[in-house]
One Martini backbone bead per residue (centre of mass of N, CA, C, O) as a GRO file, in nm:
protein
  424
    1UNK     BB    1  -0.532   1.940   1.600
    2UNK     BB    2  -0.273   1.791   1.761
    3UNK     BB    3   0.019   1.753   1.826
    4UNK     BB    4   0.175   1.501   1.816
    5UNK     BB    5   0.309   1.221   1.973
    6UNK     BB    6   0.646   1.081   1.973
    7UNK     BB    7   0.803   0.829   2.105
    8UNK     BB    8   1.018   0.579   2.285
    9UNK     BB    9   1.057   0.304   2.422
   10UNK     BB   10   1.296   0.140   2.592
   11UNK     BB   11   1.260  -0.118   2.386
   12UNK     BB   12   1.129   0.036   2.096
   13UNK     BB   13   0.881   0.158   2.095
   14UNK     BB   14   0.662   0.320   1.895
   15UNK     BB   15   0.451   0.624   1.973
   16UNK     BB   16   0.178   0.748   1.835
   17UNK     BB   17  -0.031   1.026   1.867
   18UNK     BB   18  -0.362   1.164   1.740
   19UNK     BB   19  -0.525   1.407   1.868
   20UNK     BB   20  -0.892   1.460   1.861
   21UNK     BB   21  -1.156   1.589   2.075
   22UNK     BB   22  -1.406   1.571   1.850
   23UNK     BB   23  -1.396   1.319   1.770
   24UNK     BB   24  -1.607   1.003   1.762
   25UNK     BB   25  -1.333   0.843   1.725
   26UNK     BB   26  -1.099   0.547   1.787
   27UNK     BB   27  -0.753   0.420   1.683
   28UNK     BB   28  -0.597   0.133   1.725
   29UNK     BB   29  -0.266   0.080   1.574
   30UNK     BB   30  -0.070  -0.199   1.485
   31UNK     BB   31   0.279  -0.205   1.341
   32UNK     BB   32   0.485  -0.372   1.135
   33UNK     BB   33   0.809  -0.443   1.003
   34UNK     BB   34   0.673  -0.612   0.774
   35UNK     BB   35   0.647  -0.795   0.478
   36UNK     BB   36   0.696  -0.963   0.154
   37UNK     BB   37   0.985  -0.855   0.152
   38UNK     BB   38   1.111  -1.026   0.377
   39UNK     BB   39   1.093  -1.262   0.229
   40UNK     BB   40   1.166  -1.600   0.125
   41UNK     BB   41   1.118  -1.854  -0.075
   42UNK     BB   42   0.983  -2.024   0.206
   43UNK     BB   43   0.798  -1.725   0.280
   44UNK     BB   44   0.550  -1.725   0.074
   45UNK     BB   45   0.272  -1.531   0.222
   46UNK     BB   46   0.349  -1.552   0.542
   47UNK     BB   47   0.269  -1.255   0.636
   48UNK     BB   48  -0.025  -1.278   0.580
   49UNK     BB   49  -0.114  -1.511   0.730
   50UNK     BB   50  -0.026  -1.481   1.003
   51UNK     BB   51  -0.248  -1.225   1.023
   52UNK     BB   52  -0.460  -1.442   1.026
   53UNK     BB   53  -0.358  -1.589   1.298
   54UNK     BB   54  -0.389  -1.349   1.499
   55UNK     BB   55  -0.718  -1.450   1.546
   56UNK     BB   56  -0.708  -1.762   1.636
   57UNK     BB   57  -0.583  -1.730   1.931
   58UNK     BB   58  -0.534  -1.729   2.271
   59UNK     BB   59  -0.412  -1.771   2.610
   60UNK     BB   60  -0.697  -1.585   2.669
   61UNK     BB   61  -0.822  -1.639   2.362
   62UNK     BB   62  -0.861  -1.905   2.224
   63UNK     BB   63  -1.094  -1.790   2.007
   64UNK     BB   64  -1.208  -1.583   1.745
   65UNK     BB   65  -1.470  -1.572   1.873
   66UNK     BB   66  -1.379  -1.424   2.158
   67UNK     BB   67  -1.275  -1.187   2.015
   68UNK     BB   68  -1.519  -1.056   1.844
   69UNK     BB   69  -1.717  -1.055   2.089
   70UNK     BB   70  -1.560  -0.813   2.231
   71UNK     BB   71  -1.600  -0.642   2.014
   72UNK     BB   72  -1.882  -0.639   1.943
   73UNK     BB   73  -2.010  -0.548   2.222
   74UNK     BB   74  -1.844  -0.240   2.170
   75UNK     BB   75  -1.873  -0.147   1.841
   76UNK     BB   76  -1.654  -0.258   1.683
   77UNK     BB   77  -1.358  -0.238   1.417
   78UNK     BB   78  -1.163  -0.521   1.326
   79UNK     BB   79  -0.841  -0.552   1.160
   80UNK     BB   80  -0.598  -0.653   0.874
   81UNK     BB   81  -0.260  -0.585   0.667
   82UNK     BB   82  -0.061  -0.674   0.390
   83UNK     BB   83   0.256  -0.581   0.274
   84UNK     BB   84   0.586  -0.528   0.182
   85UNK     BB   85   0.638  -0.348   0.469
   86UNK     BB   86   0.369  -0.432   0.653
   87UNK     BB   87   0.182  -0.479   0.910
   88UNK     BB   88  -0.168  -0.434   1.033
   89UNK     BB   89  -0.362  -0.372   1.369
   90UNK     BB   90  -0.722  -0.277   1.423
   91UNK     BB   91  -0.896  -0.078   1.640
   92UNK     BB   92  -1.240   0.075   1.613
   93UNK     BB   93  -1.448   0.347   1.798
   94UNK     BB   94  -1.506   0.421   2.059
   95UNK     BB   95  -1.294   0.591   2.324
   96UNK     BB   96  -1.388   0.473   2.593
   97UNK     BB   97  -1.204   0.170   2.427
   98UNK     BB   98  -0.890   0.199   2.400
   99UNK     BB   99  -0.797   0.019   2.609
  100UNK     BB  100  -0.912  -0.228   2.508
  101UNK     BB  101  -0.805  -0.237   2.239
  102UNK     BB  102  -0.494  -0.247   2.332
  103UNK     BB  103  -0.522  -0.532   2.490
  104UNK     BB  104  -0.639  -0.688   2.218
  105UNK     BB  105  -0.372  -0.625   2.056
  106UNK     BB  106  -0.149  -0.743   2.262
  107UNK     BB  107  -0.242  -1.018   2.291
  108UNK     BB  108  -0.222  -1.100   2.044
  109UNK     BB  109   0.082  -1.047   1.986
  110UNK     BB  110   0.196  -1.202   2.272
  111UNK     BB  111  -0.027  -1.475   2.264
  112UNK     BB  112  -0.042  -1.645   2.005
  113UNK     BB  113  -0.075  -1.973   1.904
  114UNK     BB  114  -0.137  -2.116   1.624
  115UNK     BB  115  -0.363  -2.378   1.540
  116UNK     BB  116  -0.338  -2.612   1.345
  117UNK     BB  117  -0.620  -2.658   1.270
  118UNK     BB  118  -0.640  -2.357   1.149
  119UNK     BB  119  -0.428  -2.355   0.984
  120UNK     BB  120  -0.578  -2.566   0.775
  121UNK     BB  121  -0.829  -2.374   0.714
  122UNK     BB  122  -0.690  -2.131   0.632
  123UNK     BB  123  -0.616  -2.226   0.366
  124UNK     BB  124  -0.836  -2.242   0.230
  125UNK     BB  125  -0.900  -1.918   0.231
  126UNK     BB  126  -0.697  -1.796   0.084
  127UNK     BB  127  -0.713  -1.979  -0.199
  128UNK     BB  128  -0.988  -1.822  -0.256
  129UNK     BB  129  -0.835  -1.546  -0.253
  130UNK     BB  130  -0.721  -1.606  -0.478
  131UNK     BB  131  -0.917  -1.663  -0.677
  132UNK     BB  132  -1.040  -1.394  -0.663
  133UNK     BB  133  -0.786  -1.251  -0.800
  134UNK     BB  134  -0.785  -1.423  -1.064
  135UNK     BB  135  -1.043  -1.322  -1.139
  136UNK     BB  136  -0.948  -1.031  -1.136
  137UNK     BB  137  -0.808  -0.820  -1.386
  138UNK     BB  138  -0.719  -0.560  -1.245
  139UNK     BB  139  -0.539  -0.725  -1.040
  140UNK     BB  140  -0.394  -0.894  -1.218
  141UNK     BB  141  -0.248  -0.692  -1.371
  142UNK     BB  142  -0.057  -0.587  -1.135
  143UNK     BB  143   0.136  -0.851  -1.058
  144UNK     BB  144   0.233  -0.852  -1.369
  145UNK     BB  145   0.367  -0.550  -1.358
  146UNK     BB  146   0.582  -0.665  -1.125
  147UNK     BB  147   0.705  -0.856  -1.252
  148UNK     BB  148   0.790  -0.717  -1.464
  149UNK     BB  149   0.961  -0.514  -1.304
  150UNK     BB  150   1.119  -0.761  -1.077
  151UNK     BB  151   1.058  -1.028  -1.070
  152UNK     BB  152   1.129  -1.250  -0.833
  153UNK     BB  153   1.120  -1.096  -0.622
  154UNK     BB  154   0.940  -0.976  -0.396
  155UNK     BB  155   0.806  -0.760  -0.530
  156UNK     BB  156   0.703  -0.929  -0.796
  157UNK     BB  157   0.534  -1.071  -0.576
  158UNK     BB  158   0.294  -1.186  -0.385
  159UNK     BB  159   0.147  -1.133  -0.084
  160UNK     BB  160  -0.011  -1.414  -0.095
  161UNK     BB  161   0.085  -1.611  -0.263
  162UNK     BB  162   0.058  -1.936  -0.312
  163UNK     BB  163  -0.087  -2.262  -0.348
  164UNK     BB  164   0.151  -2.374  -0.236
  165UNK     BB  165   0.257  -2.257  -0.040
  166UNK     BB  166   0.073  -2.248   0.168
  167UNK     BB  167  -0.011  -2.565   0.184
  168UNK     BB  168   0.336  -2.591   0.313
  169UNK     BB  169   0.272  -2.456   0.605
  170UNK     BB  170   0.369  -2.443   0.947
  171UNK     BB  171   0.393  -2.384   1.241
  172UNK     BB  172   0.691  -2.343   1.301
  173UNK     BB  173   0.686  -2.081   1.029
  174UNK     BB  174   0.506  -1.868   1.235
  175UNK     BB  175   0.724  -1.886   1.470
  176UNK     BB  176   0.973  -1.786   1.305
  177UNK     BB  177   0.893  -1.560   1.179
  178UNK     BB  178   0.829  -1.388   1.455
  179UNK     BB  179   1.082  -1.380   1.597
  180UNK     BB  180   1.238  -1.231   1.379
  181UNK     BB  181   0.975  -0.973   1.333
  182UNK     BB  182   0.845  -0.954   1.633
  183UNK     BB  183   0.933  -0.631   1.754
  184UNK     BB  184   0.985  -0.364   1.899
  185UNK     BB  185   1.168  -0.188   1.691
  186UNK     BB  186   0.913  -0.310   1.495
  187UNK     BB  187   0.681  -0.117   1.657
  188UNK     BB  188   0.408   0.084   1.596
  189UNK     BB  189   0.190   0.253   1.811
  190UNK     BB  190  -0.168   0.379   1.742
  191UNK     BB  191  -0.337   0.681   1.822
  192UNK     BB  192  -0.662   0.789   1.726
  193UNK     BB  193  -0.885   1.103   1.811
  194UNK     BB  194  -1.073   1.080   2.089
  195UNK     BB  195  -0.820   1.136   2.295
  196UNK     BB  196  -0.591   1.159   2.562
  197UNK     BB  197  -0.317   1.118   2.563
  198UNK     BB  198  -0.186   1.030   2.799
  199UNK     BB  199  -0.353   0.825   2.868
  200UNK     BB  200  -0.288   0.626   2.601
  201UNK     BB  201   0.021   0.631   2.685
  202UNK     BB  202  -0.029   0.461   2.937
  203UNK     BB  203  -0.133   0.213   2.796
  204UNK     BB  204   0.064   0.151   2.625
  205UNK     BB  205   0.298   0.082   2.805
  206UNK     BB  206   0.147  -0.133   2.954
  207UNK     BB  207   0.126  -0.334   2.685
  208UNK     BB  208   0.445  -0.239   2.549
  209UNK     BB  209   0.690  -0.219   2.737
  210UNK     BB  210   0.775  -0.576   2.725
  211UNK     BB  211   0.890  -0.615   2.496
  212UNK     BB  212   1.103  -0.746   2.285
  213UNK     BB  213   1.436  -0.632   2.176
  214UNK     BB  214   1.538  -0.752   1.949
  215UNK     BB  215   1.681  -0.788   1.619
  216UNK     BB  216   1.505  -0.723   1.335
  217UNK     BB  217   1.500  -0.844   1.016
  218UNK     BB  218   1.598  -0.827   0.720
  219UNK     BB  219   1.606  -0.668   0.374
  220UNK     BB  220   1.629  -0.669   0.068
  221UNK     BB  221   1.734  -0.504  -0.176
  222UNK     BB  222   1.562  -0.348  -0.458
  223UNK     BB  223   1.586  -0.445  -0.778
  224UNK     BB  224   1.664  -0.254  -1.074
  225UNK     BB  225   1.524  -0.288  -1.378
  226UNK     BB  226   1.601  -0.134  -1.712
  227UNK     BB  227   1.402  -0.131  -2.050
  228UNK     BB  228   1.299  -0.186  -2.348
  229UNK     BB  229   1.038  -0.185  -2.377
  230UNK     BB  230   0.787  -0.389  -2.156
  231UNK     BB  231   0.598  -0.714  -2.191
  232UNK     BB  232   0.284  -0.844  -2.092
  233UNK     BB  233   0.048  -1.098  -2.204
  234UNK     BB  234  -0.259  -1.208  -2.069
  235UNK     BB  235  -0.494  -1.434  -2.146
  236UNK     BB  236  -0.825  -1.359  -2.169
  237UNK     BB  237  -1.203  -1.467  -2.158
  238UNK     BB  238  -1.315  -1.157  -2.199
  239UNK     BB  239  -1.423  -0.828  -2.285
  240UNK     BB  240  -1.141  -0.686  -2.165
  241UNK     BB  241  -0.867  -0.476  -2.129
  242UNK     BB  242  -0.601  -0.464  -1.919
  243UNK     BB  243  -0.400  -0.183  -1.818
  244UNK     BB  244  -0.057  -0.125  -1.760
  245UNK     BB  245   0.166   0.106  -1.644
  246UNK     BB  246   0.516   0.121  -1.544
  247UNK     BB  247   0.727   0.320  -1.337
  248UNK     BB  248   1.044   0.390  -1.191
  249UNK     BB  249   1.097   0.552  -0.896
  250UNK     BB  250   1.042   0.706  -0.578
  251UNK     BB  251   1.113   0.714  -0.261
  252UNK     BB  252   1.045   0.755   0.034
  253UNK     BB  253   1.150   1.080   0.103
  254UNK     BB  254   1.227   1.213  -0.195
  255UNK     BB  255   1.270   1.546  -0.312
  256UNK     BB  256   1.037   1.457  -0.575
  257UNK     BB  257   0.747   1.326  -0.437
  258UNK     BB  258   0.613   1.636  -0.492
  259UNK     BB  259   0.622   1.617  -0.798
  260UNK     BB  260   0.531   1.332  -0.881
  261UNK     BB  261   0.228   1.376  -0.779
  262UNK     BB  262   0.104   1.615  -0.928
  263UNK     BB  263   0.164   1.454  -1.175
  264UNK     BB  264  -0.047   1.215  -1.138
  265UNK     BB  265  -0.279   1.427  -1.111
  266UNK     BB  266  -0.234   1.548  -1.400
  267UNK     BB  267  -0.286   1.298  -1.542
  268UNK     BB  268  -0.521   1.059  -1.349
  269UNK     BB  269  -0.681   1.251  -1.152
  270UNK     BB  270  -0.954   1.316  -1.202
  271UNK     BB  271  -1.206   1.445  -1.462
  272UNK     BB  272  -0.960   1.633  -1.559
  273UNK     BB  273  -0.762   1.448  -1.624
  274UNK     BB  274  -0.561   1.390  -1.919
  275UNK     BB  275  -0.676   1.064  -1.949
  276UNK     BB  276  -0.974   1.113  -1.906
  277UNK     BB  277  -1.025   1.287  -2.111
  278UNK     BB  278  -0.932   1.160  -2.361
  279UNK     BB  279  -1.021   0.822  -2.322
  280UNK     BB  280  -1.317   0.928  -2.251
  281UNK     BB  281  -1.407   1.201  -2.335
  282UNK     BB  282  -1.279   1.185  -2.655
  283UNK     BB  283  -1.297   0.877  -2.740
  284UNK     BB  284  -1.449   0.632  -2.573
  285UNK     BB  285  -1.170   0.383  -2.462
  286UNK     BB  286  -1.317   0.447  -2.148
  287UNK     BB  287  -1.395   0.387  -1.810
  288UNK     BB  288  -1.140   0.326  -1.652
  289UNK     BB  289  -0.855   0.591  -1.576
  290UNK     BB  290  -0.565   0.588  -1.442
  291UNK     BB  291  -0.300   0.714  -1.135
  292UNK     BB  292  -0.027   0.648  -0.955
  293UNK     BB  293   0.152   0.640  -0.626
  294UNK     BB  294   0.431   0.454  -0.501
  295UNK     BB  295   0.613   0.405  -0.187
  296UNK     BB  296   0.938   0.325  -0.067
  297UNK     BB  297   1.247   0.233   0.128
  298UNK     BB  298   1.372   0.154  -0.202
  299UNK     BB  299   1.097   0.227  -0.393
  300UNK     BB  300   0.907   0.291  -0.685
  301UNK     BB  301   0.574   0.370  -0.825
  302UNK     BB  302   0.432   0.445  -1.162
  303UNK     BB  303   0.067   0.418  -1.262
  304UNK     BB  304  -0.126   0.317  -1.556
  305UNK     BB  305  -0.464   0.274  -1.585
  306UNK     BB  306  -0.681   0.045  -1.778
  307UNK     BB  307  -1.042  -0.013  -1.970
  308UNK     BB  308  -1.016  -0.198  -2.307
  309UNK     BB  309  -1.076  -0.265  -2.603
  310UNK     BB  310  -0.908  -0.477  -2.771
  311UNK     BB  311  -0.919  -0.293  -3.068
  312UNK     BB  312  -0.750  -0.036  -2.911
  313UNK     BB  313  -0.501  -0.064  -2.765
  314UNK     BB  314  -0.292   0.075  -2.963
  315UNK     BB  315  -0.452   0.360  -2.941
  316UNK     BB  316  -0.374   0.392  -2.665
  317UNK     BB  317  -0.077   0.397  -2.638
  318UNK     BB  318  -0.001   0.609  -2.847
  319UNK     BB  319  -0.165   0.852  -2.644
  320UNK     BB  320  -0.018   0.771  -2.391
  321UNK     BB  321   0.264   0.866  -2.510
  322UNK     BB  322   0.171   1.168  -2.610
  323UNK     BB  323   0.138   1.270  -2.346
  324UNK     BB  324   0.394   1.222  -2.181
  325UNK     BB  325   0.599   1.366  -2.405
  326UNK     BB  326   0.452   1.648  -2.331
  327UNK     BB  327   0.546   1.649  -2.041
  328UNK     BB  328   0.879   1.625  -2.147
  329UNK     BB  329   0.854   1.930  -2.277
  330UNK     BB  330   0.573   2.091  -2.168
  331UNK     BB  331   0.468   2.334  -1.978
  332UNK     BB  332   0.273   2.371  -1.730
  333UNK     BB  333   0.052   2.538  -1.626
  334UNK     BB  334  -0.022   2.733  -1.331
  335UNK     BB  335  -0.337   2.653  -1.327
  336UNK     BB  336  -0.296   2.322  -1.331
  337UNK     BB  337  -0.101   2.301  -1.085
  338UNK     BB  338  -0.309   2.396  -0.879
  339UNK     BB  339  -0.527   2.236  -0.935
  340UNK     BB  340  -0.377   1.950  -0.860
  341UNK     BB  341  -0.299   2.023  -0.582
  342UNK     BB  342  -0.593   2.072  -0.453
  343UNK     BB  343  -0.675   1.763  -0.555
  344UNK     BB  344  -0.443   1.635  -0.363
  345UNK     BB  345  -0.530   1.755  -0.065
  346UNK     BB  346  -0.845   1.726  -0.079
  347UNK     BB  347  -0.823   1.430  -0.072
  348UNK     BB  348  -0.635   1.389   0.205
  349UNK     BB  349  -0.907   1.558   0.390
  350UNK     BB  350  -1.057   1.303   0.307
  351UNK     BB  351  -0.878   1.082   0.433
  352UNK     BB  352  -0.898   1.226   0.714
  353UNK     BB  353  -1.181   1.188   0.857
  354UNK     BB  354  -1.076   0.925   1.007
  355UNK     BB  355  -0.919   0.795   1.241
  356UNK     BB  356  -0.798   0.505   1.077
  357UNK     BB  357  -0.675   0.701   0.860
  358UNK     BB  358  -0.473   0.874   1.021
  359UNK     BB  359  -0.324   0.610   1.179
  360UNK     BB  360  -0.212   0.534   0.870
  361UNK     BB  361  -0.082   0.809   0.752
  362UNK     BB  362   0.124   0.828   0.964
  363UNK     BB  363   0.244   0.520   1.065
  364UNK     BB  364   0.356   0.462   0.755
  365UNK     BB  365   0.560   0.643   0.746
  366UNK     BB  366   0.723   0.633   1.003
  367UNK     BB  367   0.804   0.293   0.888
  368UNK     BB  368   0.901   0.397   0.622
  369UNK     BB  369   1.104   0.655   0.681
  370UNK     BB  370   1.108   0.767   0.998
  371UNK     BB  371   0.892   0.956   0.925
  372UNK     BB  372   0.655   1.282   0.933
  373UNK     BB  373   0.400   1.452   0.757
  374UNK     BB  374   0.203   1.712   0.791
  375UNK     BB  375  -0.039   1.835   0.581
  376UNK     BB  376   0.089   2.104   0.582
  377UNK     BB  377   0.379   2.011   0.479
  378UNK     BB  378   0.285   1.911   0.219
  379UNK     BB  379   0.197   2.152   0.123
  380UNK     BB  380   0.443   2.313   0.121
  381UNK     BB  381   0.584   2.106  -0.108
  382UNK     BB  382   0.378   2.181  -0.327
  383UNK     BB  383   0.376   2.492  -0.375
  384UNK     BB  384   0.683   2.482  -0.465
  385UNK     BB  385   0.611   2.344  -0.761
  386UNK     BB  386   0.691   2.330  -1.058
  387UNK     BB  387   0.710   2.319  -1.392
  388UNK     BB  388   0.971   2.249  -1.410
  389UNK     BB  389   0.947   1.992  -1.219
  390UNK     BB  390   0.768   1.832  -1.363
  391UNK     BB  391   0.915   1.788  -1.616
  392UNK     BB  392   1.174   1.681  -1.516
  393UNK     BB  393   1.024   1.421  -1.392
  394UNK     BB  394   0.911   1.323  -1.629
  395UNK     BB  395   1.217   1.303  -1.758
  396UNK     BB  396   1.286   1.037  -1.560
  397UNK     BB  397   1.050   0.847  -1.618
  398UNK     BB  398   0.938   0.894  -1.936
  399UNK     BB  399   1.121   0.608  -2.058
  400UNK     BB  400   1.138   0.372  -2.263
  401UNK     BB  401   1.369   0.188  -2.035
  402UNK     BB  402   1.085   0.250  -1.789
  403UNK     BB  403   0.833   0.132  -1.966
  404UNK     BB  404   0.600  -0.125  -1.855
  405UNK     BB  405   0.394  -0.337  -1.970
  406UNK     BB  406   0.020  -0.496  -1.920
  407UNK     BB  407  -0.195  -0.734  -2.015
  408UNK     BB  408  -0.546  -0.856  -1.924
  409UNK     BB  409  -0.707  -1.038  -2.212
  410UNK     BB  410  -0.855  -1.079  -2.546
  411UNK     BB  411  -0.494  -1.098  -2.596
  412UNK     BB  412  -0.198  -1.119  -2.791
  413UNK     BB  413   0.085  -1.028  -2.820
  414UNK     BB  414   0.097  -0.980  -3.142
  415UNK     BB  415  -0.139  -0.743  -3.102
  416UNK     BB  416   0.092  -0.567  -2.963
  417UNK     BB  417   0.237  -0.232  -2.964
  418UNK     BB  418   0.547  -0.049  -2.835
  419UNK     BB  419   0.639   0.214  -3.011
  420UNK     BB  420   0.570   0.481  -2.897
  421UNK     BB  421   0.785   0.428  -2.657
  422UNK     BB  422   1.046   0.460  -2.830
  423UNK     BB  423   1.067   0.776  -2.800
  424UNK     BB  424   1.102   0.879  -2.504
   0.00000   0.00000   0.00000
């Protein structure tokens, strides 16, 4: 792979191009910096809906069959996602369609109609979106886990918003939205894949150089609130219990966020993983277990999911609390960190195999950060990180008050108890 190539255009539009002339695939990723954090009370879900009304029809192609039939016919994939902090459009195929891909993301970018019709049908889809995500416990964990930790703010609350908000939106609505923040200075174009940089840099110019340059809506910082430790229990019918746990961590970009990583993995990514030998392998006491960490432009999560019988619920809290006090005492051997290490690059060079995966990889950063590093990057400060590194890390995550557990399942709040974690 050949070094990215990153510019800025006089309107402020910002193009990320990352060569690969073997790659077999190319993608075009247009990320705009919105998504549900920068919404206010009466537009929450709104950054997602928007996402899905732009495929519904432009000034030159009006109907989304119109639009999916031209990808269709060259062989493309294109999708949409909203995330907290950004929302993303990409059309991702063989490399000689990447002028089309162009072509027709600036369309819709450009010239989206967001017809009222549309917008009252699209309205039904998302509400079911909704029912399948409170179907799924797995999900709703997560959910529970956020408003525990960050309570009304929008971090707190769904991206997808609820079935009230949705119902209440107008064209105007979504109008005024894009007003806001569909602006160049907040848009990166990425190109990924087997393109020549130039060719690809020049579509990008002919498309995106005459963008609106307004300057677009800021999001309030998110506060950080922590408690001694927090709970919250939603009761459902169901045979398993889901469990989260998560602590307010490091935002993207902070000097800890690559010894929090290693921790996270040598915590719970992979079957040889302390959660998992321990929960699964030891105890027999879950299917699933694992850890995570999620960083944004002003916080973090670090979480520990698992599902457990409902009668083990308190031994699963227990061991999980007496692994992290371990963390937080004990120093990790330096094979054990290796091993994490290893882990967590091998990971990251298995997730950008793919055109799409790399255009996401770099542009996400980029978008969040304002910078980004390259895998190569990533792996020296990976290798810098010692074992007092990681006790540090554990000992600044891993305290009472900032614990918060959620749990959804068949069991109601007075038969948990988080004595265990009272001692971190």
């Amino acid at each position: 792979m050949k070094k990215p190539l990153l510019k800025t255009l006089p309107n402020g539009v910002r193009v990320l191009i990352i060569s690969e002339p073997a790659a077999p695939t190319a993608t075009v990723l247009v990320l705009v910096g919105t998504g549900s954090n920068y919404e206010n009370d009466s537009e929450r879900g709104l950054s997602h809906f928007l996402e899905h009304m732009y495929f519904k029809g432009t000034t030159t192609m009006p109907t989304s069959k119109i639009i999916m039939e031209r990808l269709d016919k060259i062989g493309a994939l294109s999708n949409a996602f909203t995330a907290n902090e950004y929302t993303g459009y990409y059309a991702k195929g063989a490399p000689k369609h990447v002028p089309t891909f162009i072509d027709i993301l600036s369309d819709i970018y450009r010239n989206a109609t967001f017809p009222e019709h549309e917008i009252e049908k699209e309205k039904g889809v998302i509400i079911e979106e909704i029912n399948m995500y409170e179907d799924m416990p797995q999900y709703k964990v997560g959910e529970v886990l956020l408003q525990l930790m960050y309570g009304n703010q929008p971090a707190g609350l769904p991206t997808i918003g609820t079935k009230e908000s949705v119902r209440a939106f107008k064209r105007k609505d979504f109008i005024s939205y894009k007003k806001k923040h569909y602006h160049a200075r907040n848009t990166i174009v990425v190109v990924a894949g087997g393109v020549p940089m130039s060719e690809a840099y020049r579509h990008v110019i002919r498309a995106f150089g005459t963008l609106d340059t307004a300057r677009p809506a800021s999001k309030k910082k998110v506060l950080v609130q922590k408690k001694s430790p927090s709970l919250s229990v939603v009761t459902r019918s169901i045979d398993q219990a889901h469990l989260a746990i998560g602590f307010h961590a490091f935002r993207a970009g902070h000097r800890a966020t690559a010894a929090a990583a290693l921790l996270v993995t040598l915590l719970g990514r992979g079957m040889s993983s302390r959660l998992f030998q321990v929960l699964r392998e030891e105890m027999g006491a879950a299917y699933y277990v694992g850890a995570a960490q999620e960083s944004f432009s002003d916080h973090g999560v670090v979480e520990i999911t698992a599902g457990v019988d409902r009668v083990r619920i308190n031994e699963v809290l227990a061991r999980i609390a007496t692994l992290l006090h371990e963390l937080t005492t004990t120093l990790v051997t330096p094979k054990e960190l290796a091993k994490a290490r290893e882990y967590a690059l091998g990971s990251a060079r298995l997730g950008l195999e793919s055109s799409d995966e790399v255009a996401g990889f770099y542009g996400v950063q980029l978008l969040v950060k304002g910078s980004y590093k390259t895998l190569a990057a990533i792996a020296r400060e990976y290798r810098a990180v010692t074992p007092a590194d990681i006790r540090r890390v554990a000992r600044t995550l891993f305290t009472a008050r900032n614990t918060h557990i959620a749990i959804v399942g068949p069991c109601t709040r007075r038969e948990v108890t988080v004595h265990s974690f009272v001692s971190l």
